[in-house]
C-alpha positions, 0 to 999 in steps of 0.5 A, spaced: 712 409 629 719 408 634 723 410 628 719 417 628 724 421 630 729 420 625 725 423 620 729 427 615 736 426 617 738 423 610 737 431 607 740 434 614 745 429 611 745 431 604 745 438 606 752 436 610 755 433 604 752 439 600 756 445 604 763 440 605 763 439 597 761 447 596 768 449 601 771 444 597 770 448 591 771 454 594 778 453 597 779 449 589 777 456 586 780 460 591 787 456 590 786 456 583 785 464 582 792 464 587 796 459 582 793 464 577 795 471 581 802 468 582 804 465 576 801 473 573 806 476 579 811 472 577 810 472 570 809 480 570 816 480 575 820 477 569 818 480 564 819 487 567 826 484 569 829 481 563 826 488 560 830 492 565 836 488 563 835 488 556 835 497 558 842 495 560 844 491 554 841 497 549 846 502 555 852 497 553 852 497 546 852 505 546 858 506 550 863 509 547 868 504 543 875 506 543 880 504 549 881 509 554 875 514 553 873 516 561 867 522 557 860 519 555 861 523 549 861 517 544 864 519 537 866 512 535 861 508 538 858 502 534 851 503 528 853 510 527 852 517 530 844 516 532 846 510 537 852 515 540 849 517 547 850 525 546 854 529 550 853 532 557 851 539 560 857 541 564 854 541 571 859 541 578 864 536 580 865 535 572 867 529 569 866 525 575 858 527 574 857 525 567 850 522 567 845 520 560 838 517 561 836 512 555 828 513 555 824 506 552 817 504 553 811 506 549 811 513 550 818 515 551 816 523 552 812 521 558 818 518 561 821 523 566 826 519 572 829 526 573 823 529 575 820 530 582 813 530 580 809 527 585 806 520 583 811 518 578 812 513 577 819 513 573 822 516 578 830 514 579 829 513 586 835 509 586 840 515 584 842 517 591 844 511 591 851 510 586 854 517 590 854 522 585 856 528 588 850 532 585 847 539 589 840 538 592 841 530 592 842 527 599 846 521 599 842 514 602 844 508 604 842 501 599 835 500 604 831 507 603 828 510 596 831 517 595 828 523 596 828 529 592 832 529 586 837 535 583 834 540 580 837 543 574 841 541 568 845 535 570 843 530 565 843 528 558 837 525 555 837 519 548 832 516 546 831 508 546 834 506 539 832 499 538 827 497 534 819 498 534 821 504 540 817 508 542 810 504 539 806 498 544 812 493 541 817 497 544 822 493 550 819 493 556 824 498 560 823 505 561 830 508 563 836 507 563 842 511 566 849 510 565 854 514 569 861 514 571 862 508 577 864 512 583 868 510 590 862 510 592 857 508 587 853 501 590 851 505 598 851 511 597 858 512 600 856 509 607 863 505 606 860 499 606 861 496 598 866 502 597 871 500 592 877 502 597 874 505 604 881 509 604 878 513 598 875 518 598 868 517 595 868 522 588 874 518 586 873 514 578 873 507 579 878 504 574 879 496 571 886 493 569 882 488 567 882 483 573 881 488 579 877 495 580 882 500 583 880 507 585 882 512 581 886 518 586 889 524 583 893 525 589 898 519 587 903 521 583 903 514 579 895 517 577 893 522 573 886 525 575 880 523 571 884 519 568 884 512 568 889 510 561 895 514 565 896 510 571 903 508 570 905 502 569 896 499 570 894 499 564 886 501 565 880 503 563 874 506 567 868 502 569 861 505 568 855 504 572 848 502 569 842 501 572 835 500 568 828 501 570 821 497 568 814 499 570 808 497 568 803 502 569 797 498 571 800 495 577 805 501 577 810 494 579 817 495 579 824 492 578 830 495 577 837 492 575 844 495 575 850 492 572 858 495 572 862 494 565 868 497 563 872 495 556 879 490 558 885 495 558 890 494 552 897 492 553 901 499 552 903 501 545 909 500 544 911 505 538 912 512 540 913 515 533 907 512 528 904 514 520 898 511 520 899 510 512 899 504 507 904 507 503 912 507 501 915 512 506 909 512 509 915 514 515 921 517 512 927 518 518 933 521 516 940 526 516 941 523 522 935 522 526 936 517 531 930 515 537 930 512 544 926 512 550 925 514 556 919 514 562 916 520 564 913 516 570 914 517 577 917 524 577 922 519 571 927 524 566 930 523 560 936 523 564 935 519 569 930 513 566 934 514 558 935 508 555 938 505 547 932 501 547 924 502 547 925 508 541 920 504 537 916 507 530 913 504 524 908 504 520 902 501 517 906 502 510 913 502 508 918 504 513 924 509 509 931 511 512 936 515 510 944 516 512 949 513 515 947 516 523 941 515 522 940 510 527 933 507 531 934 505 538 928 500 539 924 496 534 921 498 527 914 495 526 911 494 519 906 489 517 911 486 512 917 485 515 922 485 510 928 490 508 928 492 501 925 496 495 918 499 496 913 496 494 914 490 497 918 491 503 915 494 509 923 497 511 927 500 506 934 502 508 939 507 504 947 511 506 948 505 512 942 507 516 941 502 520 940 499 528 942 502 535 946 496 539 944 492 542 941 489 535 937 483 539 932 488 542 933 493 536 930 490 529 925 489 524 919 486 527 913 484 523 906 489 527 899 492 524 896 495 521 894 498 527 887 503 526 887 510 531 881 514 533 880 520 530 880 526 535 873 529 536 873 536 532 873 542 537 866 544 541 865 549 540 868 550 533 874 556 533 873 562 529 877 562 522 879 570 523 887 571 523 890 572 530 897 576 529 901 576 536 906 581 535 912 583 541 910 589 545 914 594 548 919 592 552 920 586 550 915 582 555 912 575 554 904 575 552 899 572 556 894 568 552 889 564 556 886 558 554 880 560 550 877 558 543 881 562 537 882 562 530 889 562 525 894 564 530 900 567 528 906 571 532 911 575 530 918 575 530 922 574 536 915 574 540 915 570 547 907 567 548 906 565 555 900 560 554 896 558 562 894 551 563 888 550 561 885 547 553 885 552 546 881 550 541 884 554 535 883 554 528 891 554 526 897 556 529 904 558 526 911 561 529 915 565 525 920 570 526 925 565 532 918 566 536 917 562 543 910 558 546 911 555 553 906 554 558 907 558 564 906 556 570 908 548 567 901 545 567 897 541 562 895 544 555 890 541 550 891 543 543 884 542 539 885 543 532 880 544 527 884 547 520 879 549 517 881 552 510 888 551 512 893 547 509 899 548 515 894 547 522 900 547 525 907 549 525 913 551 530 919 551 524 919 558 525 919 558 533 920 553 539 915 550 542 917 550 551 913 545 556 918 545 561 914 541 566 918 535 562 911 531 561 909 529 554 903 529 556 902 536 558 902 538 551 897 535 547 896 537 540 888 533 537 888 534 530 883 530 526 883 533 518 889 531 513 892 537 513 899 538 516 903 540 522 910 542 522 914 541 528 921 543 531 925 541 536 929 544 542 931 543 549 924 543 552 919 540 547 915 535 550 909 534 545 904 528 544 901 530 538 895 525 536 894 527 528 892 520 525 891 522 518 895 528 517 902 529 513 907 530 520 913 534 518 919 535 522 925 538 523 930 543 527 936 537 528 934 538 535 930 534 540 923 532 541 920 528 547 914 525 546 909 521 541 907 522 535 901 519 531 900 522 523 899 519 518 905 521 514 911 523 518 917 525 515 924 526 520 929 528 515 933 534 519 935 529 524 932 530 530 933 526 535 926 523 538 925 520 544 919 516 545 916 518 552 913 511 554 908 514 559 903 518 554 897 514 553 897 514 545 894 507 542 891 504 537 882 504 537 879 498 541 873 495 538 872 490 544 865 488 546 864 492 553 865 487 559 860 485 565 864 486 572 858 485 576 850 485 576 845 487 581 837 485 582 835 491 586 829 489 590 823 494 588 
């Protein structure tokens, strides 16, 4: 009886036991159930990250693979025209702005990041980010979401081209946006991660292939939107692209971005090039002679010529014909042999031959080198004739930039062209007639040649660029037609026609650089190559990776 009141300690006991191994238990599956839901985060996180990156990467290969292109307009990117990232509205601010969104996912119609729909979840929010001086947008340091995105047509759209888009299989990214890297891309122009805090923050972002630079169109050595002409940098543009996935479930997020730009390519050497295979594919002759100057930091012909540096060629056989017909630079052919053609890639006749000092000036073995076609004008001209004949009182006809179809002038007529970009169909002089830029400014000649076989001629005129810059006269052709051109005082011309038949004449001069896929010199024109144009043979490199950002969601 004195052990009474120990009665049923063994299932208070028991019960003790019971509640420890039950919170035991418990915190084994609450512990379990917290592995499980961070290995999910963690897993979801992965894969929503290497989907963002794999939205960069499919960005990447769209960009546009020629050397030197600063437009998102791609004609000759890789796997055809349906992977091309298409072109861009005009929208403020121009070039500077230019702005493609790649939709991917399951539903790619559903994706709309341009959209300030509320609740969306697509929405670029890191946009007011990168410094794109777009209306409605207010710029934002790195740590807050943006607000309200522009309104209006300020971007471009291509849908996902990689396989199984638009189906449950499709990569798990829902946009990417690629744009042009600005000073003050990165912070939204804060200053803090600028490019160069002198800049101002809407300047182009180039790449010499070491450094970034900002592109300032107030410096002399640069050209504005430009970043192929700086003089003596060569330099591509850098591009800006930043990648979002979602998964709608949790409405998780991760966004990446990352710079690429192509690796600059040393500057081409040939001032004068026929992009042909043939015999005579470059024929120079009657004592044609060339040589070379620089254009570069305010540089003339008569301050910066020199019997060196007139280098030409060809992907053929290289022909040259009479006693003063004379090269100041190298001849560039892919077999470097003199002789007969075939077989040769230099033929020489009448005692043409090399400008001293022949240690720089000689047959040198190069190539075959491959041009981008010019795009074909947007919008195409019309094919209507255009007679422009001299009016009364002998004064000059003002012809503003614009589309036009076959221009023709008449005898003795003075064509007064304002800066600015013609799309024509043809062009021909006649009759001692004259074309000059007034003021000197840059023109952009985009030729479509459409039912003609001469597209542009100026035999029977003179062709005036008295700016003294090559490059602010240049002539796109990208058909197999043929374009005539004359010399004269102040013809400063590049003309970029790699497949069509050049002819020229007039025993006079011509400064610049010339790119055809036959030319023909046999009136003895003296050619000055002008090494600050920026024509080159097409890149075909793989765009660079210059940085890459986990931007936290």
């Amino acid at each position: 009886m004195k052990h009474k009141k120990e009665r049923g300690i063994a299932l208070f006991m028991s019960l003790i036991i019971l509640l420890l191994l039950s919170a035991l238990a418990i915190t084994l599956v609450f512990m379990s159930n917290t592995d499980t839901a961070v290995n999910t985060n963690y897993k979801n996180g992965q894969v929503l990250y290497f989907g963002a990156k794999g939205g960069l990467e499919e960005a990447r290969t769209r960009l546009p693979q020629s050397a030197g292109v600063n437009s998102l307009i791609a004609p000759a990117c890789t796997g055809g025209a349906a992977s091309c990232l298409p072109a861009v509205p005009a929208i403020p601010n121009g070039a500077t702005t230019q702005i493609v969104y790649i939709l991917g996912g399951a539903n790619p119609a559903a994706v709309q990041p341009w959209s300030n729909t509320p609740g969306n979840i697509y929405k670029d929010d890191e946009l007011c980010h990168d410094g794109y001086p777009l209306p409605g947008l207010t710029l934002k340091s790195g740590d807050v979401h943006c607000g309200d995105l522009p309104g209006g047509n300020w971007h471009a759209v291509a849908n996902s081209v990689l396989p199984f888009a638009g189906t449950n299989a499709a990569m798990p990214y829902q946009w990417a946006r690629v744009g042009p890297k600005l000073n003050a891309s990165v912070d939204g122009g804060f200053g803090n991660f600028s490019v160069n805090k002198t800049k101002a923050g809407t300047f182009l972002v180039c790449w010499d292939g070491s450094n970034e630079f900002v592109l300032d169109p107030g410096d002399p050595t640069m050209v504005s939107n430009d970043c192929t002409k700086v003089t003596n940098r060569p330099a591509n543009p850098v591009y800006l692209i930043t990648a979002m996935s979602v998964n709608p479930q949790t409405q998780s997020r991760r966004v990446v971005q990352t710079e690429v730009a192509l690796a600059p390519t040393p500057p081409f050497p040939y001032g004068m090039f026929a992009t042909g295979t043939g015999c005579s594919a470059l024929q120079l002759g009657g004592g044609a002679t060339t040589d070379s100057y620089t254009s570069a930091s305010g540089g003339t012909y008569n301050t910066t010529k020199t019997n060196t540096g007139g280098d030409v060629g060809s992907n053929g056989n290289t022909y040259l014909n009479g006693s003063s017909t004379q090269i100041g630079g190298e001849i560039g052919v892919p077999v470097a042999t003199t002789g007969a053609c075939p077989g040769s890639g230099l033929t020489i006749s009448g005692g043409a031959g090399f400008l001293p000092p022949t240690s720089q000036n000689k047959l040198v073995a190069a190539g075959p080198f491959v041009f981008p076609t010019p795009p074909a004008p947007v919008p195409a001209p019309p094919t209507t004739n255009v007679q422009i004949n001299k009016p009364k009182g002998n004064k000059p006809v003002a012809l503003p930039p614009g589309s036009y179809g076959n221009i023709q002038t008449g005898a003795g007529v003075t064509v007064n062209l304002s800066p600015g970009t013609y799309n024509v169909n043809s062009l021909t002089l006649t009759g001692n007639s004259t074309i000059q830029v007034v003021p000197p400014g840059a023109v952009v000649f985009n030729v479509a040649g459409v039912g003609q076989t001469t597209v542009f001629d100026t035999e029977g005129g003179t062709l005036t660029n008295t700016s003294g810059l090559a490059s602010n006269f240049l002539i796109n052709y990208a058909g197999t037609g043929q374009i005539k051109l004359s010399g004269g005082t102040s013809t400063y011309v590049t003309v970029d026609a790699p497949n069509a038949a050049i002819e020229i004449k007039g025993g006079a001069d011509i400064y610049g650089a010339i790119i055809g896929n036959t030319i023909t010199n046999l009136g003895g024109v003296a050619f000055h190559y002008d090494k600050n144009t920026s024509l080159a043979p097409q890149s075909n490199a793989y765009y660079s990776q210059i940085a890459l950002r986990d931007i936290q969601y």
